[in-house]
Backbone as numpy.savetxt, mean C-alpha at the origin, in Angstrom:
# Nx Ny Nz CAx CAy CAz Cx Cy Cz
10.57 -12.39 28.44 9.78 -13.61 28.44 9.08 -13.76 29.80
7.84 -14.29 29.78 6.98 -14.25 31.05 6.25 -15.56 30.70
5.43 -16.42 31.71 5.15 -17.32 31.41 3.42 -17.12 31.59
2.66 -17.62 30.59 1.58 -17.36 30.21 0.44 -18.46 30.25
-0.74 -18.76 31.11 -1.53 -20.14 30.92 -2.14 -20.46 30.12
-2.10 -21.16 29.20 -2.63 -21.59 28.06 -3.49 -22.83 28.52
-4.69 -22.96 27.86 -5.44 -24.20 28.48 -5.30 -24.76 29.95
-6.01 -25.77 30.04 -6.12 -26.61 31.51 -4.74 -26.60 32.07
-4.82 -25.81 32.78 -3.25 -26.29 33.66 -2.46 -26.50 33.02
-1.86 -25.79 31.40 -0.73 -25.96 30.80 -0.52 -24.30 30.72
1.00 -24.30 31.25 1.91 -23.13 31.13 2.88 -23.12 29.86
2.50 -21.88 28.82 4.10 -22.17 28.15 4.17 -20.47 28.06
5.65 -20.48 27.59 6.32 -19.24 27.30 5.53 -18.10 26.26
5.15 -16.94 26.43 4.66 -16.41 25.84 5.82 -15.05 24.82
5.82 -14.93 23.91 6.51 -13.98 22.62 6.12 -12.63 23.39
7.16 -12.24 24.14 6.83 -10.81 24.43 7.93 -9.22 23.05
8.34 -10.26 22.00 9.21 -9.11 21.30 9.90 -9.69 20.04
9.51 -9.67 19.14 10.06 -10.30 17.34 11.38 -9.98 17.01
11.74 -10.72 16.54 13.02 -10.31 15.44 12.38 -10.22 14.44
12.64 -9.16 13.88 12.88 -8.92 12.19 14.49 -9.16 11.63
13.65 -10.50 11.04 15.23 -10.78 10.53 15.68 -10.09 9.00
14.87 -9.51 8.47 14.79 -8.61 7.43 15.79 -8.99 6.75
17.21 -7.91 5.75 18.61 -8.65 5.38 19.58 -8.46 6.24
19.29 -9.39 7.28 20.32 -9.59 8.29 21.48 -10.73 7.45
21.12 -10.96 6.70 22.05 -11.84 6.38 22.92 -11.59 5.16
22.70 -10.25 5.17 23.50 -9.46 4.22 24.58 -8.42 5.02
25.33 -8.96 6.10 26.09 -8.10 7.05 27.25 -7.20 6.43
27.53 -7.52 5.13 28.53 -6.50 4.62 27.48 -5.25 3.66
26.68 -6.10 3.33 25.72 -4.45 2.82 24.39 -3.43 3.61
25.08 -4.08 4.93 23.93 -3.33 6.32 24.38 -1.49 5.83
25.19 -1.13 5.95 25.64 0.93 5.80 24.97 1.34 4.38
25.38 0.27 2.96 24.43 0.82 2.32 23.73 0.34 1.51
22.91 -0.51 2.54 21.26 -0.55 2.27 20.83 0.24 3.01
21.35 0.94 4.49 20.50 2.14 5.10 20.87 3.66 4.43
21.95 3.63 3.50 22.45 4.50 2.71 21.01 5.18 1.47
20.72 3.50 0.86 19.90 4.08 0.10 18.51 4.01 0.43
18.18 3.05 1.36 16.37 3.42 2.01 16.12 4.50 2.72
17.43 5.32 3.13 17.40 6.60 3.67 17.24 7.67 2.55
18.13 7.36 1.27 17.69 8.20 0.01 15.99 8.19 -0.29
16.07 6.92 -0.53 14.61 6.45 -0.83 13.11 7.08 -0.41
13.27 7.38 1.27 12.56 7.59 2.67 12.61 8.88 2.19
13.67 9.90 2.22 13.73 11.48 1.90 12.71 11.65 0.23
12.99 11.31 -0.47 12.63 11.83 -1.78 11.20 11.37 -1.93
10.85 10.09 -1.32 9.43 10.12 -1.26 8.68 10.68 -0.52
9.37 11.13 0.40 8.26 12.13 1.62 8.34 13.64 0.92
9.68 13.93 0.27 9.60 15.22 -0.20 8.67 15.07 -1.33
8.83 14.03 -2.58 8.53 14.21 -3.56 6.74 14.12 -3.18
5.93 13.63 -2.66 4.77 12.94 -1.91 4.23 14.49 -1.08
4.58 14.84 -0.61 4.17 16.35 -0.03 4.64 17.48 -0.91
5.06 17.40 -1.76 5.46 18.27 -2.97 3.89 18.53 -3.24
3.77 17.40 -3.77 2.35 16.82 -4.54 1.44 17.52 -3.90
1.58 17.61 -2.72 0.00 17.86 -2.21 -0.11 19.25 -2.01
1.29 19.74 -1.54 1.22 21.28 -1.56 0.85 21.75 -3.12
1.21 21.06 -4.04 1.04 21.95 -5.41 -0.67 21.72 -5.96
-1.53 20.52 -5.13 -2.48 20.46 -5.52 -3.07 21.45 -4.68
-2.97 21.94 -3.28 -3.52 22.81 -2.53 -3.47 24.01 -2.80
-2.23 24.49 -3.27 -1.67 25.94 -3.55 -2.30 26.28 -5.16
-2.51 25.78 -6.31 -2.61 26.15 -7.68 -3.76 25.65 -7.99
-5.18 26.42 -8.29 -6.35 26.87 -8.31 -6.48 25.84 -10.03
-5.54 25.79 -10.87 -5.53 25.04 -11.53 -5.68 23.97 -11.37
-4.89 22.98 -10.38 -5.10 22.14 -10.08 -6.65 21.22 -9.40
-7.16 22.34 -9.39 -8.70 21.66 -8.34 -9.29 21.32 -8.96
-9.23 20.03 -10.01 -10.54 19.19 -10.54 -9.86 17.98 -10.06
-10.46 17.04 -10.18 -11.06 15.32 -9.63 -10.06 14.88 -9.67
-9.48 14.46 -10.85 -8.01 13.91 -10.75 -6.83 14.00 -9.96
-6.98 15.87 -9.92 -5.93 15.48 -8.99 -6.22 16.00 -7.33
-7.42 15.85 -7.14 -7.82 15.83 -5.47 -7.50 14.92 -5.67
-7.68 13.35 -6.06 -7.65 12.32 -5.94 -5.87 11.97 -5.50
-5.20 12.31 -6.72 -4.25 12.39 -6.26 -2.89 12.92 -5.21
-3.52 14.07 -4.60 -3.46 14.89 -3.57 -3.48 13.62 -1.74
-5.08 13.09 -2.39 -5.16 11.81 -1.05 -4.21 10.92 -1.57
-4.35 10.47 -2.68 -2.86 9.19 -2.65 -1.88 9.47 -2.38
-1.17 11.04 -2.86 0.36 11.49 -1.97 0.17 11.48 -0.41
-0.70 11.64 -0.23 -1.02 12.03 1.11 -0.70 10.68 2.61
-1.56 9.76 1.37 -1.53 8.04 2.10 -0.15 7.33 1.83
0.42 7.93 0.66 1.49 7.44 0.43 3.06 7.60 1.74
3.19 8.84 1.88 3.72 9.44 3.36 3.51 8.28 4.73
2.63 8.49 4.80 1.75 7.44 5.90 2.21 5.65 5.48
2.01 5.99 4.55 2.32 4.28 4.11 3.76 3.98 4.46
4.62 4.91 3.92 5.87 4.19 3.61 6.66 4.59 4.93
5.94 5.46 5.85 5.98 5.93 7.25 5.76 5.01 8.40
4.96 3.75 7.78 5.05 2.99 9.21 6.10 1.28 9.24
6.70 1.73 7.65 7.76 0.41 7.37 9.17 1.20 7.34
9.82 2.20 6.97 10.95 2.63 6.24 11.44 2.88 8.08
10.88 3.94 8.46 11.92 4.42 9.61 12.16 3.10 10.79
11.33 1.97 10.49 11.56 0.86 11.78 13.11 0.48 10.87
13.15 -0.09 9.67 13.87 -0.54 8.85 15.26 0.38 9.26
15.00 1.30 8.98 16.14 1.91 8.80 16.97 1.86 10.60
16.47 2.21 11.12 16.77 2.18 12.58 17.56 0.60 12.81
17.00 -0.11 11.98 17.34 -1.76 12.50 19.07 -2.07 11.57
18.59 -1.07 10.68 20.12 -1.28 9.33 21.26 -0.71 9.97
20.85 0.39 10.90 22.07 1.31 11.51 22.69 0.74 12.58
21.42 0.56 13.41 22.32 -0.36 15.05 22.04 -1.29 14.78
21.77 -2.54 14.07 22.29 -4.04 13.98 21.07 -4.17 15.18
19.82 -3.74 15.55 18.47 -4.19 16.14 17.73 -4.37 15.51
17.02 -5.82 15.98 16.38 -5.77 14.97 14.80 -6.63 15.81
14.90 -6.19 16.81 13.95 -6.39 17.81 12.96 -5.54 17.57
11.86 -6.21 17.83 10.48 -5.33 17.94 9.08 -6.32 18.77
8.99 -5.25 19.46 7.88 -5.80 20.79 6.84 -5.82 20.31
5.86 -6.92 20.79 4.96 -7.71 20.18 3.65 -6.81 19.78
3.77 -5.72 20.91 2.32 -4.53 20.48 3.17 -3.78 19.25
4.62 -3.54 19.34 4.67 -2.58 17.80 4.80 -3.26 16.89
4.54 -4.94 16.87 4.45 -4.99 15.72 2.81 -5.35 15.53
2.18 -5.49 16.31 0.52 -5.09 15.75 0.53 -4.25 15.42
0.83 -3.13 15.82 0.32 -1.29 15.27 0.62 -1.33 14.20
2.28 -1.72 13.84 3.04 -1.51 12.37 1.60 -2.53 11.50
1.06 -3.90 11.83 0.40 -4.40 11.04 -0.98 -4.27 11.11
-1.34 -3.02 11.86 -2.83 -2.84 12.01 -2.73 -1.38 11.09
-1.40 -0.71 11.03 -1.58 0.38 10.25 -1.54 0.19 8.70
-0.61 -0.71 8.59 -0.22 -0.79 7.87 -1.36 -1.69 6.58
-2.20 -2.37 7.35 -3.50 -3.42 6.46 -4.51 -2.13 6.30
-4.70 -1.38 6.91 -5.56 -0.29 7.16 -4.72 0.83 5.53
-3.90 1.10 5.73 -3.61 1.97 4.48 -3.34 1.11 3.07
-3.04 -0.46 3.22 -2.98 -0.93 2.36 -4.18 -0.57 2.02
-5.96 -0.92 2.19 -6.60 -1.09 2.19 -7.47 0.18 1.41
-6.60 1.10 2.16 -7.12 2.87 1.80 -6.44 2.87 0.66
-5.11 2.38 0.18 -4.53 2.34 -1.70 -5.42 1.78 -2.31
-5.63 0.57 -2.24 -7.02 -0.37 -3.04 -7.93 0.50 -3.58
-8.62 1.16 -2.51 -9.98 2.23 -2.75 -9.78 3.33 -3.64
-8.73 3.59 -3.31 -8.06 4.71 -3.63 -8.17 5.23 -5.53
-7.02 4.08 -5.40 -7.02 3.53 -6.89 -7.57 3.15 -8.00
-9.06 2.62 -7.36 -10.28 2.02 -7.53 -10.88 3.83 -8.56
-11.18 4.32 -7.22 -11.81 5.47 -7.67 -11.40 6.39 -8.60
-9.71 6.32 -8.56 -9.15 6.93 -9.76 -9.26 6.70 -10.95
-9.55 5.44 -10.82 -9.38 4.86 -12.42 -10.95 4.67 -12.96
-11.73 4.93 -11.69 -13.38 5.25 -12.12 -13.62 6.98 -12.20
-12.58 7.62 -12.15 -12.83 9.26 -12.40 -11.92 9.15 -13.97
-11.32 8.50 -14.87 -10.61 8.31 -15.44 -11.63 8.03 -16.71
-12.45 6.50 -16.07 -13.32 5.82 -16.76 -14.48 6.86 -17.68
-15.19 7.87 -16.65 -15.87 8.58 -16.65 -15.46 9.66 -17.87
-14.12 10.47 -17.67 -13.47 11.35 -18.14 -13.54 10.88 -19.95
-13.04 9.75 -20.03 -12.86 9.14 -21.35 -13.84 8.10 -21.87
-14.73 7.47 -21.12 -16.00 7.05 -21.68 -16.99 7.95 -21.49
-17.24 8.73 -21.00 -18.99 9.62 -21.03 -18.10 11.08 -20.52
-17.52 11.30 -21.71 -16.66 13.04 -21.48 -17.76 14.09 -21.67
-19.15 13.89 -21.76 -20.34 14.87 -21.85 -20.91 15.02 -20.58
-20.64 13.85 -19.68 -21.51 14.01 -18.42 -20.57 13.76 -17.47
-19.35 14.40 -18.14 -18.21 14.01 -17.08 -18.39 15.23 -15.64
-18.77 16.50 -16.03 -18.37 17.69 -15.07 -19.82 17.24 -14.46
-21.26 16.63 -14.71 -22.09 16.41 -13.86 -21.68 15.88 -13.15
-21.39 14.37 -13.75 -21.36 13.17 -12.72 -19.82 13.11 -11.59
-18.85 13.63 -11.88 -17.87 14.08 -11.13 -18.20 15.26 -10.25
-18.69 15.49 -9.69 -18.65 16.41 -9.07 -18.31 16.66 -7.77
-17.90 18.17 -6.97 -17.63 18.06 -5.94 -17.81 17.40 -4.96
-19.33 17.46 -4.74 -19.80 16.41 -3.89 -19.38 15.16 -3.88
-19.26 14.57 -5.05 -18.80 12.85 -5.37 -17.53 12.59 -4.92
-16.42 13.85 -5.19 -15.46 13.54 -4.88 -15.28 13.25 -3.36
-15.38 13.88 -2.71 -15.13 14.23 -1.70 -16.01 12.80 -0.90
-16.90 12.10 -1.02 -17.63 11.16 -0.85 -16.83 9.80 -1.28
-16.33 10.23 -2.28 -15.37 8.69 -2.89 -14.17 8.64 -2.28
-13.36 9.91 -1.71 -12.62 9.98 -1.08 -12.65 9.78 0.12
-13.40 10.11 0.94 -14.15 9.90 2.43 -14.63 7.80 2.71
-15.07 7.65 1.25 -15.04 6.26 1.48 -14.47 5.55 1.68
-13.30 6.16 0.80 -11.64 5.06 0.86 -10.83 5.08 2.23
-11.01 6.27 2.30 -9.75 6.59 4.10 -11.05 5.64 5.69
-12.42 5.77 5.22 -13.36 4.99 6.42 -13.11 3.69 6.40
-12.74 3.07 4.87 -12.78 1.76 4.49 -11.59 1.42 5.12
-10.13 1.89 5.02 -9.18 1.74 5.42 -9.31 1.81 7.29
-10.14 2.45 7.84 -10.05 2.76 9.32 -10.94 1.74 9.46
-12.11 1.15 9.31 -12.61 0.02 8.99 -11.79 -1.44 9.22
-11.77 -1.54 8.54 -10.16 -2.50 8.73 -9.11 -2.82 9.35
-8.90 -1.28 10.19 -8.22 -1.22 11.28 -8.93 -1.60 12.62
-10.06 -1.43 12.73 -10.64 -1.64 14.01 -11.39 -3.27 13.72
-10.85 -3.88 12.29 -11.09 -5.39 12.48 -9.84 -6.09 12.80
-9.18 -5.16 12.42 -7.47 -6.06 12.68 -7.60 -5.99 14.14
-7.81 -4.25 15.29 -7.56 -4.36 16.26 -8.43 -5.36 16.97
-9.69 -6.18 16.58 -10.40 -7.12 17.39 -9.85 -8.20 17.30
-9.48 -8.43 15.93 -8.71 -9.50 15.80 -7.36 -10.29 16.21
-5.91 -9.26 16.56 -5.10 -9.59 17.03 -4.99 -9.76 18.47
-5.55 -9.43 19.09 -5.61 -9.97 20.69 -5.93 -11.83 20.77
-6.41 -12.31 19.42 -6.84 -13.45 19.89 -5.24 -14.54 19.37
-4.70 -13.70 19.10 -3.50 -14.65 18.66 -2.13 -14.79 19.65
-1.97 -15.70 20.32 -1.25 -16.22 20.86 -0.01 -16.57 20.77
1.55 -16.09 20.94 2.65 -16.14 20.22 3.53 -16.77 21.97
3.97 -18.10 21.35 4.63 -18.91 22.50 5.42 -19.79 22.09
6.02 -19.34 20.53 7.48 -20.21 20.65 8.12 -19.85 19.38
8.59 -20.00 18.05 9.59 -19.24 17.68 9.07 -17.23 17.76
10.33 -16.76 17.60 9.78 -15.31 17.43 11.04 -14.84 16.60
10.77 -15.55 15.55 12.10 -14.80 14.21 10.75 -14.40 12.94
10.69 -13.49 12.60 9.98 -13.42 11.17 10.88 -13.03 10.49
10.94 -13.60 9.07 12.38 -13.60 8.43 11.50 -12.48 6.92
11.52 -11.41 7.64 10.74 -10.14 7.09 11.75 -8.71 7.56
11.18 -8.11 6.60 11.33 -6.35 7.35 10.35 -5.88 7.09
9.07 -6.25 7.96 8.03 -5.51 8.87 7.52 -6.76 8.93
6.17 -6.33 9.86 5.34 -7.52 10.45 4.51 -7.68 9.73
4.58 -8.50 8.89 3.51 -9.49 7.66 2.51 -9.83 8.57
1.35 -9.91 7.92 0.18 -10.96 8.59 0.61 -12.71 8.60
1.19 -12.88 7.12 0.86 -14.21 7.26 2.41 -14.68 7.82
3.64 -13.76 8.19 4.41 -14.47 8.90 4.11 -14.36 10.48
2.90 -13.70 10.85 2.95 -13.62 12.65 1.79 -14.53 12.68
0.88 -14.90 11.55 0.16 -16.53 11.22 0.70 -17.74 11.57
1.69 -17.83 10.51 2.70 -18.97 11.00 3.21 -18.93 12.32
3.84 -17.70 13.19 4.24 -18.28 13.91 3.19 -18.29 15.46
2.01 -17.93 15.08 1.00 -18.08 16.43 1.04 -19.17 16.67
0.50 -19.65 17.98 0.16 -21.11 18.76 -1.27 -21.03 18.66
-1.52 -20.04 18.59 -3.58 -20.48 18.86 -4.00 -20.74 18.23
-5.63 -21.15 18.38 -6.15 -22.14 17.30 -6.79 -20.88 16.43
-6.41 -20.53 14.90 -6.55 -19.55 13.99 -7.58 -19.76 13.17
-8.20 -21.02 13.62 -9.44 -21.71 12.78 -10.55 -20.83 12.38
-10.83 -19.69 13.56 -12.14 -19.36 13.34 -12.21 -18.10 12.47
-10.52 -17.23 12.59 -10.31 -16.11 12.36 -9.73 -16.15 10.42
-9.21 -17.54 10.35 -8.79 -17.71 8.95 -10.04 -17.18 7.71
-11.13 -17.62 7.75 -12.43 -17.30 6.96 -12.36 -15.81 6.87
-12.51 -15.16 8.60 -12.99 -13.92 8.05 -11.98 -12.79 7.44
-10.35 -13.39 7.27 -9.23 -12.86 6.59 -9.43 -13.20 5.29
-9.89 -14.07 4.93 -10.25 -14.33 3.19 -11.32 -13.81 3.28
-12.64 -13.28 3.81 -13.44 -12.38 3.11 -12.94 -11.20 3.13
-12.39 -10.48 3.89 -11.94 -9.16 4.31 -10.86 -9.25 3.10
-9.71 -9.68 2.50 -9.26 -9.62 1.76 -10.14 -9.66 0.45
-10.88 -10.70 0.08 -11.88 -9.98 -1.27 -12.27 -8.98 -1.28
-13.10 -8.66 -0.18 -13.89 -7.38 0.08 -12.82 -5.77 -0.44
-11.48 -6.19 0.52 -11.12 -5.28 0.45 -9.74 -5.04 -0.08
-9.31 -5.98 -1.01 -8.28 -6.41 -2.00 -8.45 -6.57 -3.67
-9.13 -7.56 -3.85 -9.90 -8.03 -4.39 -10.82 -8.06 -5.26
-11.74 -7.60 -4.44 -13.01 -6.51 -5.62 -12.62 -5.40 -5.94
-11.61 -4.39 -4.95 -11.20 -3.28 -5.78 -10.37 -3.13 -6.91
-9.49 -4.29 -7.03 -8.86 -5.02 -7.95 -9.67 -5.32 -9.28
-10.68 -5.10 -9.14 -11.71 -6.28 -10.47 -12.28 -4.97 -10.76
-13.01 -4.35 -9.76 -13.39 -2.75 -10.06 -12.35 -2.00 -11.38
-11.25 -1.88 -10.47 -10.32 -1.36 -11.43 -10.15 -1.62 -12.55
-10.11 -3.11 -12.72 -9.42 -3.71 -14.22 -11.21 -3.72 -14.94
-12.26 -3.70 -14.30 -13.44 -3.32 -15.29 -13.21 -1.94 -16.11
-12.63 -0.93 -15.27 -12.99 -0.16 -15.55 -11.61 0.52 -16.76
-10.49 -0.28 -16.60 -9.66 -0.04 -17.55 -10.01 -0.60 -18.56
-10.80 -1.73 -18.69 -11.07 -2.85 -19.58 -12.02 -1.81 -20.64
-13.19 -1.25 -20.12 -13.91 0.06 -21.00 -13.33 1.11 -21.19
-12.16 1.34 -20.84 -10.95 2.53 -21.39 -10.43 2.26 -22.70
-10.42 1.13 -22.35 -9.31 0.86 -23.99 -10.03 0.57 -24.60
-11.11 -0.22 -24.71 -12.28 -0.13 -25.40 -13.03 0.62 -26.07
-12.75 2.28 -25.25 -13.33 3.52 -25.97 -12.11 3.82 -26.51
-10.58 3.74 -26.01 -9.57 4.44 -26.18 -9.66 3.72 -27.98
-9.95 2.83 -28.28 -9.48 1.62 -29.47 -10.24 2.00 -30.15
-11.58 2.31 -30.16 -12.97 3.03 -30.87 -12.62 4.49 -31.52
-11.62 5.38 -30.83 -11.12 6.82 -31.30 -10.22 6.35 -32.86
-11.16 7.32 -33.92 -10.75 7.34 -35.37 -9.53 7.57 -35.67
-9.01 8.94 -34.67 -7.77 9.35 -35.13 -6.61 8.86 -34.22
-5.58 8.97 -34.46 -4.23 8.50 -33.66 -4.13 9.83 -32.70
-4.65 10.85 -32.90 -4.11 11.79 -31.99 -4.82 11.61 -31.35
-6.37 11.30 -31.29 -7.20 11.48 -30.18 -6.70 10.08 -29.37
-6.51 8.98 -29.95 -6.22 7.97 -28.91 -4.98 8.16 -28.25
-3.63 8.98 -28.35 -2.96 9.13 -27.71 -3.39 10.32 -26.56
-4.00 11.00 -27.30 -4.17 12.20 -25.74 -5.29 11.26 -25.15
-5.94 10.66 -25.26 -7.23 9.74 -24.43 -6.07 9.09 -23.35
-5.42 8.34 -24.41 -4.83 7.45 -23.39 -3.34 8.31 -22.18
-3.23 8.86 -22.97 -2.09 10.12 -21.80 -2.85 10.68 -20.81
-3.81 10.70 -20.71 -4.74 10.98 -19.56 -4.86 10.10 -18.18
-4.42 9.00 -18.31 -4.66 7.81 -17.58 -3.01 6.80 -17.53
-2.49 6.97 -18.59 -1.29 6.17 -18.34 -0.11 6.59 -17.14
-0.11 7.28 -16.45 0.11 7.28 -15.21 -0.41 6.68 -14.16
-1.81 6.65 -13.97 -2.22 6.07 -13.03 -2.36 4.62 -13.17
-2.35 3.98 -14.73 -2.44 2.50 -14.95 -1.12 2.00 -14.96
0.32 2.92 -15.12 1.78 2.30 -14.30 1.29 2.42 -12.62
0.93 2.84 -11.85 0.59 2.61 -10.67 0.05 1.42 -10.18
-1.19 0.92 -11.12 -2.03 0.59 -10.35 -1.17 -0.74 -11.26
-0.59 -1.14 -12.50 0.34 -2.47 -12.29 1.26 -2.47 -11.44
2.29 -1.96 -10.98 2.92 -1.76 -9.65 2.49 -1.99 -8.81
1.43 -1.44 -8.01 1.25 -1.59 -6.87 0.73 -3.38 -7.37
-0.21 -3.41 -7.70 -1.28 -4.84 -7.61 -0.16 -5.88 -8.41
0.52 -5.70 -9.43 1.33 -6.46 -9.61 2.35 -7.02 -8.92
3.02 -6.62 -7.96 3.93 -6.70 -6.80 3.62 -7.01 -5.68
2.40 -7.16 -5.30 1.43 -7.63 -4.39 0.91 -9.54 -4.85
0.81 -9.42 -6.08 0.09 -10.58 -6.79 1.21 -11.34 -6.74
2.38 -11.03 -7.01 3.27 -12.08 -6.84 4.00 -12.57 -5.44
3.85 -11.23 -4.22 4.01 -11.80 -2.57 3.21 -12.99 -2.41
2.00 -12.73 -2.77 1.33 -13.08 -1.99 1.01 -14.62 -2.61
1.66 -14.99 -3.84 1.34 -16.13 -4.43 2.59 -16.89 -4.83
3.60 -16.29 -4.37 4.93 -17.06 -4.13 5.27 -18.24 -3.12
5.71 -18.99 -2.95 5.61 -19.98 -2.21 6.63 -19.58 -1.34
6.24 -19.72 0.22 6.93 -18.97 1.30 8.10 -19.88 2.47
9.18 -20.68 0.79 9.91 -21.51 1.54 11.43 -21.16 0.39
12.41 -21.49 0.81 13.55 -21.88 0.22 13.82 -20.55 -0.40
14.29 -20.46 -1.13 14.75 -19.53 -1.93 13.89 -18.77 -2.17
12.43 -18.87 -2.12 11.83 -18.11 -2.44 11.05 -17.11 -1.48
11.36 -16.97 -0.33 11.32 -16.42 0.81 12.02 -15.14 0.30
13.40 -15.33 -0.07 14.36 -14.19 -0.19 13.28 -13.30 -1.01
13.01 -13.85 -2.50 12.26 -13.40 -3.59 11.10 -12.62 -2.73
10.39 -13.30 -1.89 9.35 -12.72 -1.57 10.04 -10.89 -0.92
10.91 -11.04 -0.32 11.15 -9.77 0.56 11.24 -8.98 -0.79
12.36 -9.66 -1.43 12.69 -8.27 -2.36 11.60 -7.85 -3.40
10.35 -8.77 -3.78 9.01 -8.16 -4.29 8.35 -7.21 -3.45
8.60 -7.68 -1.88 7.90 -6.81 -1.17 8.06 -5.48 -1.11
9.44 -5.16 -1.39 10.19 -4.08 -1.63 9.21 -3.23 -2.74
8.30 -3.79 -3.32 7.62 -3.06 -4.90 6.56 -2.41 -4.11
6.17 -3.19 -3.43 4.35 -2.21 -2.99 4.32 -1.29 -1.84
5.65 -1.66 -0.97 5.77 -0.68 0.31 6.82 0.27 0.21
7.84 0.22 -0.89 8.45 1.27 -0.65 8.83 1.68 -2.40
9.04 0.93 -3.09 8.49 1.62 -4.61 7.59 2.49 -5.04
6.34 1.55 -4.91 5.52 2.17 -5.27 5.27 3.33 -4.73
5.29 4.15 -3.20 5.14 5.44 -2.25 5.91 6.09 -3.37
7.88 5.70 -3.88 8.85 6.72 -4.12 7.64 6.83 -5.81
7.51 5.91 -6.77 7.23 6.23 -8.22 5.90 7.05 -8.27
5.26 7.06 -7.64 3.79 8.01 -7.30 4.19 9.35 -7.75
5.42 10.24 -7.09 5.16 11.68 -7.43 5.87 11.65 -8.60
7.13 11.08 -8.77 7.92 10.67 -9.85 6.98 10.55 -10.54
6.38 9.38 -11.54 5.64 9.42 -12.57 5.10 10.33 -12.85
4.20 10.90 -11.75 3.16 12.63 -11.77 3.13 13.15 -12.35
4.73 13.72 -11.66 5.77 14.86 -12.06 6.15 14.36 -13.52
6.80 14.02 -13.94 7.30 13.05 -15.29 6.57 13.18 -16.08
5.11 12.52 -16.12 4.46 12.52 -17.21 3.08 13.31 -17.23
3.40 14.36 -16.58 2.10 15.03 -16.60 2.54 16.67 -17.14
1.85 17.39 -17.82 1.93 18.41 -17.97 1.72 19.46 -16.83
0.19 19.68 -16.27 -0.16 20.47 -15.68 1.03 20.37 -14.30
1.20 19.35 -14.11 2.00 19.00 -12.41 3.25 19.60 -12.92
3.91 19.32 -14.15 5.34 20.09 -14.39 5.17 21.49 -14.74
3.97 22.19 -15.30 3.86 23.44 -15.10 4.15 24.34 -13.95
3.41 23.61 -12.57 3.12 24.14 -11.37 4.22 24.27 -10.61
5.26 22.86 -10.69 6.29 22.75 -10.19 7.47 23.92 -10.83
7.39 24.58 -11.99 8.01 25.38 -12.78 7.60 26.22 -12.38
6.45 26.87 -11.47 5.85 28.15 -11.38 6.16 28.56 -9.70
């Protein structure tokens, strides 16, 4: 603690280091809850780089779908890389401290790859759209070039974001509680507990969230919305099941992720429902990373071929 000048000749204490109070208040199941987020942490980094080696290595694998999916294992690593190992570290030695710059990074990385899933997802389910509504002009309009462009968009969009978070958190001021009753650094719990005036910065967090939450959200569900639409239009039962087996992997994803998100973020962040909130949170930062290769693997043919080969 150091003392910091705030306005005209007023001194107060400035937040030089957070508690994450995460489930501290679960002291008899601290060994194994780090028991199984340590299971958790292993099988998604293995299962998640599995993925990407088998899309890199098998010549089969190189159409749209699954480059696409190649970058989501890829972000997924990264994602569940800048929440699981603080966590786990805090479950083992009973710390649960974290200094005020790591927890910007953890929440400048971490809005930044949220941000890169959104896009991500977006585009999958518009290489999907394509595949099963206009399957004649699918190998034009997919093409190398596109991919690689739709992909390039999503990871800029995400770094984007990061260099608005980094302008943005310098202006927030932390000078009196420093408990976030989280495991990681939320935006809107280091909101609550700033002192500065957040007036000016509140607006441009609700556009930046449409922009980049939001509309990719509506993108998506347009574009599932003309899936089933063509999928419902197919005469025979076989063709609508292989139509739709084409895509029902990535549409358990994309309810997971956005579904588990929709309810953090619209839960009311008092009483009992605080608890609720952590353990939803549990769905989009560390679920969703582990069910990504899982499902893949599971319900995909070509991916269980490769993995067999």
């Amino acid at each position: 603690m150091h003392l910091m000048e705030k306005g005209e000749g007023e001194n107060q204490t400035s937040v030089t280091e957070f508690i994450l109070l995460g489930f501290g208040d679960l002291p008899e199941l601290q060994i194994l809850l780090f028991l199984l987020f340590l299971v958790i942490y292993i099988v998604t980094m293995a299962g998640n780089i599995l993925i990407v080696a088998l899309v890199v290595a098998y010549q089969h694998l190189y159409i749209p779908m699954y480059f696409f999916l190649g970058n989501l294992s890829c972000l997924e690593t990264c994602y569940i890389s800048t929440i699981l190992p603080r966590m786990l570290a805090s479950l083992l030695t009973g710390d649960r401290t974290i200094s005020v710059e790591g927890c910007m990074i953890q929440l400048v990385l971490f809005g930044s790859l949220v941000t890169t899933e959104c896009y991500l997802l977006t585009v999958m389910s518009y290489d999907r759209y394509l595949a099963i509504c206009k399957p004649l002009h699918y190998g034009t309009l997919m093409n190398g070039r596109l991919c690689l462009q739709l992909a390039a968009g999503s990871w800029i969009s995400g770094f984007l974001v990061c260099r608005i978070f980094m302008c943005l958190m310098p202006q927030l001021i932390f000078c009196g509680p420093n408990e976030i009753d989280h495991f990681f650094c939320d935006f809107t719990s280091l909101f609550q507990l700033s002192c500065s005036d957040t007036s000016q910065i509140t607006p441009l967090i609700y556009i930046f969230s449409f922009l980049d939450a939001v509309s990719p959200f509506l993108l998506t569900l347009a574009s599932y919305i003309c899936i089933i639409v063509t999928i419902l239009g197919i005469p025979s039962t076989t063709g609508r099941q292989k139509a739709f087996s084409t895509c029902s992997s990535h549409l358990i994803m994309v309810a997971l992720f956005y579904g588990t998100i929709m309810i953090v973020y619209m839960l009311p962040k008092s009483g009992t429902w605080r608890a609720l909130n952590k353990v939803f949170s549990i769905g989009h930062t560390v679920v969703t990373p582990l069910a990504n290769p899982l499902i893949y693997s599971l319900r995909n043919r070509e991916v269980k071929e490769a993995l067999r080969n």
